[in-house]
C-alpha positions in Angstrom: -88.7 -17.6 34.4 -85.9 -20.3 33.5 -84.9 -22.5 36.6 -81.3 -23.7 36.4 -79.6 -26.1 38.3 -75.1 -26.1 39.1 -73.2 -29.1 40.0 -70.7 -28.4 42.7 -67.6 -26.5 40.8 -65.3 -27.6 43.0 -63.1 -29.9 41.1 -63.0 -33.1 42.0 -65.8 -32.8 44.5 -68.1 -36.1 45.1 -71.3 -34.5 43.3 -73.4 -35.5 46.2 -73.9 -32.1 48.1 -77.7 -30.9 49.0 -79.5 -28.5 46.7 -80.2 -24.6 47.5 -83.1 -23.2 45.8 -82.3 -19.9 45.0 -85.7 -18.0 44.7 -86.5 -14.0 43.5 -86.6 -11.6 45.9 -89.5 -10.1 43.9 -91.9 -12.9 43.8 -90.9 -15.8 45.6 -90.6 -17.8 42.5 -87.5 -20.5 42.4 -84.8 -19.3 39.7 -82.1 -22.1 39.8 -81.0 -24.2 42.4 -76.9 -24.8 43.3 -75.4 -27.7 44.9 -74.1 -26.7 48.7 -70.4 -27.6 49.6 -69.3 -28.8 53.4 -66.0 -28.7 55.3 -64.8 -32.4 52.7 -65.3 -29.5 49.7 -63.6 -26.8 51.2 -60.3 -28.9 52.1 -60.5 -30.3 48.9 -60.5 -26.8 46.8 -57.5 -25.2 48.9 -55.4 -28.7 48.6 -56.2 -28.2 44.7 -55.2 -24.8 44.5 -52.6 -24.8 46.5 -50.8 -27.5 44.9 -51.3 -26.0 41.2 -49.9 -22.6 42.9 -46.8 -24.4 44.1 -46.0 -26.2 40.9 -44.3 -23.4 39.6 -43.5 -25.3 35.9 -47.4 -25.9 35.7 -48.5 -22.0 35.9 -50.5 -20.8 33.0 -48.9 -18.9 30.7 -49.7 -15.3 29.9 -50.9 -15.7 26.4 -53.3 -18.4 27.4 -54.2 -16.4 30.2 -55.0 -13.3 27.8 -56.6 -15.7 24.9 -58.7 -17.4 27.9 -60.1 -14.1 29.2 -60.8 -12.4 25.7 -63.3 -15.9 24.0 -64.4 -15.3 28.1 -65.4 -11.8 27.2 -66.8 -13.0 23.5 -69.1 -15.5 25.0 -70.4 -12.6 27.2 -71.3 -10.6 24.6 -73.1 -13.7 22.6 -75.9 -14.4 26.1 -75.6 -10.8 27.7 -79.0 -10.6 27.2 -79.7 -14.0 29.1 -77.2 -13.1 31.8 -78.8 -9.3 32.3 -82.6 -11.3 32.9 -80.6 -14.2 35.5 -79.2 -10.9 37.5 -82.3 -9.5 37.3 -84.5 -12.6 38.7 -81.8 -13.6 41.1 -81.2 -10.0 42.4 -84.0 -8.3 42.3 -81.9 -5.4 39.5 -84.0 -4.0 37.3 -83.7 -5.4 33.7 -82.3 -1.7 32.4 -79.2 -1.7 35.6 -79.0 -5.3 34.8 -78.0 -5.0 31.4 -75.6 -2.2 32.7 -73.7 -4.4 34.8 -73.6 -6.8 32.0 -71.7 -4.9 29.9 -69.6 -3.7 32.7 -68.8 -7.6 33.6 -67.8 -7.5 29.6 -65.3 -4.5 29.6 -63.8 -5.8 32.7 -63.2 -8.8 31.4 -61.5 -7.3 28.6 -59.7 -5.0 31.0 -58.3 -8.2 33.1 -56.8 -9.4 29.0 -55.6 -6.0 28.5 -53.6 -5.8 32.1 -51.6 -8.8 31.4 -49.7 -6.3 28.0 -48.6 -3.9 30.5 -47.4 -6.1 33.5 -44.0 -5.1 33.4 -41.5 -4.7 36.2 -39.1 -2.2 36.3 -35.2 -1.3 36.5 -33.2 -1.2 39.6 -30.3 1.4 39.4 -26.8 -0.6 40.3 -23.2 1.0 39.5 -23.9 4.0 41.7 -21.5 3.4 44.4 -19.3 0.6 45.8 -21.8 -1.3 47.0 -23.6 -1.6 43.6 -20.6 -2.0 41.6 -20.8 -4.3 38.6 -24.2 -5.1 39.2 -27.5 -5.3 37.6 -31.3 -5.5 39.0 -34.8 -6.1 37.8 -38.1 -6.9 38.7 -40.7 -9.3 37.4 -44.4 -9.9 38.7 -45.7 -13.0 39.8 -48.8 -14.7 41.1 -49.7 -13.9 44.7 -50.7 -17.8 45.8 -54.1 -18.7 46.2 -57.2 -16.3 45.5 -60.3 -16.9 47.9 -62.9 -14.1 47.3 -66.2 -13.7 49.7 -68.3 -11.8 47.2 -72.2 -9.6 48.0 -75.4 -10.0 45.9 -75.8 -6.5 44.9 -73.7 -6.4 41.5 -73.7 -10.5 41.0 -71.8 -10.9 38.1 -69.7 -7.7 38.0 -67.8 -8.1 41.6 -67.2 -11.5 40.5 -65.8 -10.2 37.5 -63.9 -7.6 40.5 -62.9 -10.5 42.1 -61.9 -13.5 39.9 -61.1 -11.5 36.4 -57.7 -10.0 38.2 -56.5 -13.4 39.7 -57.0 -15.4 35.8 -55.2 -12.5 34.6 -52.6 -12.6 37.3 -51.7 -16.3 37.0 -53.8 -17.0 40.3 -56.2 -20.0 41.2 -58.9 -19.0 42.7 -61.4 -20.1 45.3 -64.7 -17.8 44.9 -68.1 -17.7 47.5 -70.7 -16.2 46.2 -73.4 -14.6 48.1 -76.4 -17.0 48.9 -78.6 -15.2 47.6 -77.0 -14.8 44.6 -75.0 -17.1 43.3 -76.3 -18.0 40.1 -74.7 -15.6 38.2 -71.3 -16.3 39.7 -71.3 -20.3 38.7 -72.6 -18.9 35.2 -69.2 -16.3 34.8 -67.1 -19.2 36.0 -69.1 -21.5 33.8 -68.4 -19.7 30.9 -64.3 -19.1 32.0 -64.2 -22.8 32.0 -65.2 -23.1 28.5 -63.1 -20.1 27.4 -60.3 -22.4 28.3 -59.4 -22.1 32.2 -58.6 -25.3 34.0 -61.2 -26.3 35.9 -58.8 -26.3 38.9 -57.9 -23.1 38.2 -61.0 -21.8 39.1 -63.3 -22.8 41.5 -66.7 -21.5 43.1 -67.8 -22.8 45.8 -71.5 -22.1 47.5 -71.4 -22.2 51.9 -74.6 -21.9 53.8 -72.5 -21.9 56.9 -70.8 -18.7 58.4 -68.3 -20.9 60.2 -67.3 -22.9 57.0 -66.6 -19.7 55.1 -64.6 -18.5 57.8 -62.7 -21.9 58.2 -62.2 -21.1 53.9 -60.4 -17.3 54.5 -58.4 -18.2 57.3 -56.7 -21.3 55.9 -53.0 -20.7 55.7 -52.9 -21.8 52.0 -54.9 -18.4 51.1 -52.6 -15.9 49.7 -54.9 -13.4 49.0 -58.1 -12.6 50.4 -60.6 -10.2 48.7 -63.8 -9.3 50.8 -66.7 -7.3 49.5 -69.6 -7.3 52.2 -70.5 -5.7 55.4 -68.2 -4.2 57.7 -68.7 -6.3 60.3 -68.2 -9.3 58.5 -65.3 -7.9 56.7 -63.3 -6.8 59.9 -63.9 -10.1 61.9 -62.4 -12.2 59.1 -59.4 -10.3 58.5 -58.7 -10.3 62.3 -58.7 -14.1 61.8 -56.5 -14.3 58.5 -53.3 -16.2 58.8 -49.8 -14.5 58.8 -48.9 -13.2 55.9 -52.2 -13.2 53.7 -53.1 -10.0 51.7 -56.3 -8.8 51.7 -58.9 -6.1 50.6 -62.2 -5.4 51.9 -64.7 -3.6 50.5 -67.5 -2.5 53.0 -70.4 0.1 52.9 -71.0 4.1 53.2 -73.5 6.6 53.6 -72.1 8.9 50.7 -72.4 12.6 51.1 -73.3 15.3 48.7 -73.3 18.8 49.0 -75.5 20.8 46.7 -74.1 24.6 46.4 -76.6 27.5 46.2 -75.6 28.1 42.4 -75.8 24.1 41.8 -77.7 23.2 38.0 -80.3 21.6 39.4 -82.0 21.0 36.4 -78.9 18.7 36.0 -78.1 17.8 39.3 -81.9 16.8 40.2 -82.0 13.5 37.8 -78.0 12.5 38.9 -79.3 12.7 42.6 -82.1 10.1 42.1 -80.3 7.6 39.8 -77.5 7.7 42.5 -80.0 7.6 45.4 -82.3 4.6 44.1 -80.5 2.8 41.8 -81.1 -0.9 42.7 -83.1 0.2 45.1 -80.2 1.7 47.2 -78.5 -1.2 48.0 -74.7 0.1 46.5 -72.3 0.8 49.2 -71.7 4.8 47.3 -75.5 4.7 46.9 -76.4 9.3 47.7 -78.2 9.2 50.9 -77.0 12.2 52.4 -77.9 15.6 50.6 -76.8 18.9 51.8 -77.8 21.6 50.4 -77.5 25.3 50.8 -80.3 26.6 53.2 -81.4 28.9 50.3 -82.5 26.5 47.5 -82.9 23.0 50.2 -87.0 23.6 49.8 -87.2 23.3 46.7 -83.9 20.8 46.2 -86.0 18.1 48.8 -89.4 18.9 46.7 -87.8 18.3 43.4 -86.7 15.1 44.3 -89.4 14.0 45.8 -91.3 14.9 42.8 -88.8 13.0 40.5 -88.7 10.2 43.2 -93.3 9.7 42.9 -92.3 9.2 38.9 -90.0 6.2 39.5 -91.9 3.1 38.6 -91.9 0.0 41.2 -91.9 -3.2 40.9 -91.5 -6.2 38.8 -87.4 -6.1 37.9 -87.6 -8.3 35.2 -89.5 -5.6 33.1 -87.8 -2.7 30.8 -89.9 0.1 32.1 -89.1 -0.6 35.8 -86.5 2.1 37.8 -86.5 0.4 41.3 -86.7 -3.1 42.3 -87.6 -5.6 45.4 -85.2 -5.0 48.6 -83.1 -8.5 48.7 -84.5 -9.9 51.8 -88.1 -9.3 53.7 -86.1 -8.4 56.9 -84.2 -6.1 54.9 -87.9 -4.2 53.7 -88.7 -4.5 57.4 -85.5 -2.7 58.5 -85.6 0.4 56.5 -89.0 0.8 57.3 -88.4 0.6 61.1 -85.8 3.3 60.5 -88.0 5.5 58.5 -90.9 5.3 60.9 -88.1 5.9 63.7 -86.9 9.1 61.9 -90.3 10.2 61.4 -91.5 10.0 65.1 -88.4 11.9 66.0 -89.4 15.2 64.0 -88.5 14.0 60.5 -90.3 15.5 57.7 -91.6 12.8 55.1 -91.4 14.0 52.0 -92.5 10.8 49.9 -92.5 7.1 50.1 -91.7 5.7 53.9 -93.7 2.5 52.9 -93.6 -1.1 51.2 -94.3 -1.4 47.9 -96.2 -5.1 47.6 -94.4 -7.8 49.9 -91.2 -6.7 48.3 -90.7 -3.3 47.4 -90.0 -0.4 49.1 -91.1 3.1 47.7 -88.7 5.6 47.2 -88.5 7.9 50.6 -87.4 11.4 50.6 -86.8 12.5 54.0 -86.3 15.8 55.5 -84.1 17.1 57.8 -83.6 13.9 60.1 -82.3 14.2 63.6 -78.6 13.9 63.5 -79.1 10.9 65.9 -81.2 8.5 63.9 -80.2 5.6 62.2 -80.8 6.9 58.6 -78.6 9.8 59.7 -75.6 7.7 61.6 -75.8 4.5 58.9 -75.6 2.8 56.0 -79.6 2.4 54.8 -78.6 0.0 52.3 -82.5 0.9 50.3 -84.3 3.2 48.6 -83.8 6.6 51.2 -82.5 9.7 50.2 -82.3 12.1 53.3 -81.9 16.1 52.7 -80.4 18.5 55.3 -80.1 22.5 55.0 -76.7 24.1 55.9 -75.9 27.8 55.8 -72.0 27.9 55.4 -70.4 24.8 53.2 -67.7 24.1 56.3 -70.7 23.1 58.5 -71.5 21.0 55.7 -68.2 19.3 55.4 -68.1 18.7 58.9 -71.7 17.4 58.9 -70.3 14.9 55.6 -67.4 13.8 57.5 -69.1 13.0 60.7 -69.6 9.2 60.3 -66.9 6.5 61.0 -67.5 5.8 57.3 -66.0 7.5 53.9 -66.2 6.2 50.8 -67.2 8.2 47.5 -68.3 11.6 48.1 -70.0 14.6 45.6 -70.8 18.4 44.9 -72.7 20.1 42.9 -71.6 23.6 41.8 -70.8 25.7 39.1 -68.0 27.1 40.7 -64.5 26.3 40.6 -63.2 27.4 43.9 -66.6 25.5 45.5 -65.9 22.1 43.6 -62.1 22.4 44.9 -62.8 23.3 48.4 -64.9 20.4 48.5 -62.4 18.0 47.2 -60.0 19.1 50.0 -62.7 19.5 52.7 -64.5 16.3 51.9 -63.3 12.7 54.0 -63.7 10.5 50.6 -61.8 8.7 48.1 -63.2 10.4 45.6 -65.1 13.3 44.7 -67.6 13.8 41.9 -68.1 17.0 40.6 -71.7 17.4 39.2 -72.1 13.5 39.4 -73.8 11.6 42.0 -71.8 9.6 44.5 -72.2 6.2 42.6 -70.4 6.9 39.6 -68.1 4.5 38.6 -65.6 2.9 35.8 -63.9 0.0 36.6 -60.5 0.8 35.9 -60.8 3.5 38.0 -59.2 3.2 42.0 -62.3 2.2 44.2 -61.6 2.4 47.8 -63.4 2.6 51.0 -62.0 4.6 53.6 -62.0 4.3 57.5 -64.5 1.3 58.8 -65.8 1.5 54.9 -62.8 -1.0 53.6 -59.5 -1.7 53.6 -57.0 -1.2 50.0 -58.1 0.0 46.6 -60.7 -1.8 43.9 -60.6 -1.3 40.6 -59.5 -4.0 38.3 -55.7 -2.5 37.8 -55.4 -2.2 41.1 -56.6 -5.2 41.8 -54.5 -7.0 39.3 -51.4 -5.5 41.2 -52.8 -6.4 44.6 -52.3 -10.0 43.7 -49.3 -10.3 42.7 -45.6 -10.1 44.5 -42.5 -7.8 42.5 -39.8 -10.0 42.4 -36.2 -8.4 41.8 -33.1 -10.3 40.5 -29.7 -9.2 41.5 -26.9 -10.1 39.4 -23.4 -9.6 39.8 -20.8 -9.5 36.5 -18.6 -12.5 36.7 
C-alpha cells in the first residue's frame, strides 16, 4: 500500500499546517497523510476566490475552460488504475466498484467539457406591444460567484467530480472539503486539474477537522453557491445558517423502496436486488433496503436473496474478487449491528448475516419482515441490510414505500405495463426504475433527493445550470 503525503492546496497558504493520517478502514494501515487547514486558511481561500470572481476581465475563458477539463479527463484515463486502488484503500470500495467510479469520474469530466458547447441563452420576444416596441432581448450565462462544496466519503472521487467538474466548467472558483476520511482522492482530482491547466487559485481543496471551521467556510457571505452532499442533519443545519442570497443543493440519504410484483423475473430481478442492496457495502444514499414483495412469491424472494447474499465474498477491498467491503468507521459496524440485533429481538426473522465480518466488515444481512417501528424499518442503514416485507394489494405497498419522511430513488419489478406505471405514479420518488434496482445511476441524468432527503437536482447538467445566473440584455433601437 502506497502512502502519500498533500501539501495544503490552498493557494498561498503558509505550508505549516499539522498532518492527518488518513488510515484504511479495512486494516488500519496508514494510506496518505494531508496537511490540516485552520480558521488563517479558510479566510485566506474565500479572499482568493472572491477577488478572482470579482475581477470580471480575469475570468477564464470557455475554451481554456473546455481544453483544461478534456487533458483533465486524459490524465484520468492514463492512472485510472492507480486512482481506482487509492479509492479503494482510502474507502474501503471494492477494487471492481472502484474502478467503476473511476470511469464514472472520467465521463463526467468529459461531460463538464461537453456542457460548456451548449451553454447558450435564449431569445426574449420584444415588438409585441407598445411596451416592447423597437426593442430587442437576450440572455447570456455567467458564473454564479464562489463555489464551496462539503463533499461525503462514499464515492471519493466521483462527487468531487459532482461537485467541482460543473464550477471549472461554469467559470467558477471553487473552495472544496473533502470528507476526513477520505480526502485523498479529492487533492489527487484537483491535483491533476492543476496540471491540466486550472489556476491554482481557481481551485482550491481545503481539509477541516473542525465542525465549526467548516461551518464558519459555508456561511461566509462571499460563497455564492453552496453544494452539500452528506447527512441530513448536517445538511439542513448549514443551510439554515447560509448567508442571504447563497444558492445551494444538498444531497442527503434514503431508505429506497422497491416493490417486487407477483409476476416480477426474478431470475433477473434477484442479482439487481443484491448489487443495489450491498454495493459498497450499503453505504449509497439510493442503496435497496426496503423490498416489498407480493405475499405470494415474498418466501422465496427473501430466501433467494439470502442465498445470493451467503455467495458475496468479504473482505479485503483492495482485491478483484471481493463484492463487499469494510463499513467506513468501527462505530458505524457497531451501529448496524445494534440495529439488527434490535430488529431481531423485536420479532425479526434473520435470514443471513446480522454479524461482523473481522474488525471491519459487516456480513451481508437479509432480514425478514421487521416491525414497522425499528430503526432498520424507519431509517437510513447506511450498510450492508436488505430488509423484505410481504404485502397482499400493491397500494398497501405504496403506502408502506412512502411512509418515511425520506424519498429519493425508488423501483419495481414487473412484467407488466399497467403495474410499472401505477408505480411510477403511486411511488414518493424522484425516480423510478423499472426492473433496476434503486441505485442506478448515469451522471447526466437529474439526481434529486426529495423531502428531508435533499434539496435541488444533481446530475452534472443540472448542476452546471445551478451555478450559474441567466443574464438578459435589453436594448432599445436608437
Amino acid at each position: 500500500m502506497k502512502e502519500r503525503h498533500f501539501k495544503s492546496m490552498v493557494s498561498e497558504a503558509s505550508g505549516k499546517e499539522p498532518a492527518l493520517e488518513i488510515k484504511s478502514p479495512f486494516e488500519g494501515s496508514v494510506v496518505g497523510t494531508v496537511s490540516v487547514s485552520a480558521g488563517d486558511d479558510i479566510e485566506r481561500a474565500l479572499t482568493i476566490a472572491h477577488r478572482l470572481f470579482k475581477d470580471r476581465r480575469g475570468w477564464l475563458p470557455a475554451a481554456d475552460r473546455e481544453a483544461i477539463l478534456r487533458r483533465t479527463a486524459q490524465s484520468m484515463i492514463d492512472v485510472a488504475e492507480d486512482l481506482a486502488m487509492l479509492i479503494a484503500e482510502e474507502g474501503g470500495k471494492p477494487l471492481i466498484d472502484a474502478r467503476a467510479e473511476t470511469a464514472r469520474a472520467i465521463d463526467g469530466i468529459l461531460s463538464c467539457a461537453e456542457a460548456i458547447r451548449g451553454n447558450g441563452g435564449h431569445v426574449i420576444p420584444m415588438n409585441i406591444n407598445a411596451s416592447s416596441a423597437h426593442r430587442m432581448a437576450f440572455t447570456q450565462r455567467e458564473p454564479i460567484g464562489v463555489v464551496v462544496a462539503v463533499s461525503a466519503f462514499n464515492h471519493p472521487l466521483n462527487l468531487i467530480v459532482h461537485q467541482v467538474g460543473p464550477a471549472v466548467a461554469a467559470g467558477c472558483p471553487f473552495i472544496v472539503k473533502p470528507a476526513t476520511d477520505t480526502p485523498l482522492s479529492c487533492l489527487t482530482l484537483i491535483d491533476i486539474l492543476r496540471k491540466a491547466g486550472l489556476p491554482e487559485a481557481w481551485g482550491q481543496a481545503i481539509v477541516l477537522d473542525s465542525n465549526e471551521l467548516a461551518s464558519r467556510l459555508v456561511t461566509d457571505a462571499r460563497v455564492g453557491f453552496f453544494s452539500f452532499i452528506g447527512s441530513a442533519a448536517v445538511g439542513w443545519k448549514l443551510r439554515s445558517q447560509l448567508a442571504p442570497g447563497v444558492r445551494c443543493a444538498l444531497e442527503h440519504g434514503g431508505a429506497a423502496p422497491v416493490i417486487v410484483a407477483a409476476d416480477a423475473d426474478l431470475d433477473k430481478a434477484i442479482p439487481k436486488l443484491i448489487k443495489g442492496g450491498f454495493y459498497h457495502a450499503g453505504q449509497v444514499c439510493v442503496s435497496v433496503q426496503r423490498v416489498y414483495a407480493h405475499q405470494s412469491i415474498v418466501r422465496n424472494v427473501a430466501d433467494r436473496l439470502a442465498r445470493a447474499a451467503e455467495a458475496l465474498v468479504v473482505g479485503d477491498p483492495t482485491k478483484a474478487e471481493t463484492h463487499v467491503g469494510p463499513l467506513i468507521r468501527r462505530k458505524e459496524l457497531d451501529r448496524v449491528s445494534t440495529w439488527v440485533q434490535n430488529a431481531v429481538t423485536a420479532g425479526t426473522e434473520l435470514l443471513t448475516g446480522g454479524k461482523p465480518v473481522g474488525e471491519t466488515c459487516y456480513a451481508p444481512t437479509i432480514l425478514f419482515a421487521p416491525p414497522a417501528d425499528c430503526e432498520v424499518s424507519q431509517k437510513e442503514v447506511f450498510g450492508p441490510v436488505v430488509c423484505v416485507y410481504p404485502y397482499d394489494d400493491i397500494e398497501q405497498a405504496f403506502q408502506a414505500a412512502n411512509s418515511l419522511p425520506v424519498a429519493f430513488q425508488a423501483a419495481v419489478f414487473t412484467r407488466d405495463f399497467d403495474t410499472a406505471i401505477r408505480a411510477y405514479h403511486g411511488l414518493d420518488a424522484s425516480a423510478v426504475m423499472v426492473n433496476e434496482h434503486t441505485a442506478f445511476r448515469v451522471d447526466w441524468m437529474p439526481f434529486a433527493g426529495l423531502r428531508e432527503s435533499g434539496l435541488g437536482t444533481g446530475g452534472i447538467p443540472y448542476t452546471f445550470h445551478d451555478m450559474q445566473i441567466e443574464k438578459m440584455f435589453v436594448g432599445v433601437s436608437p
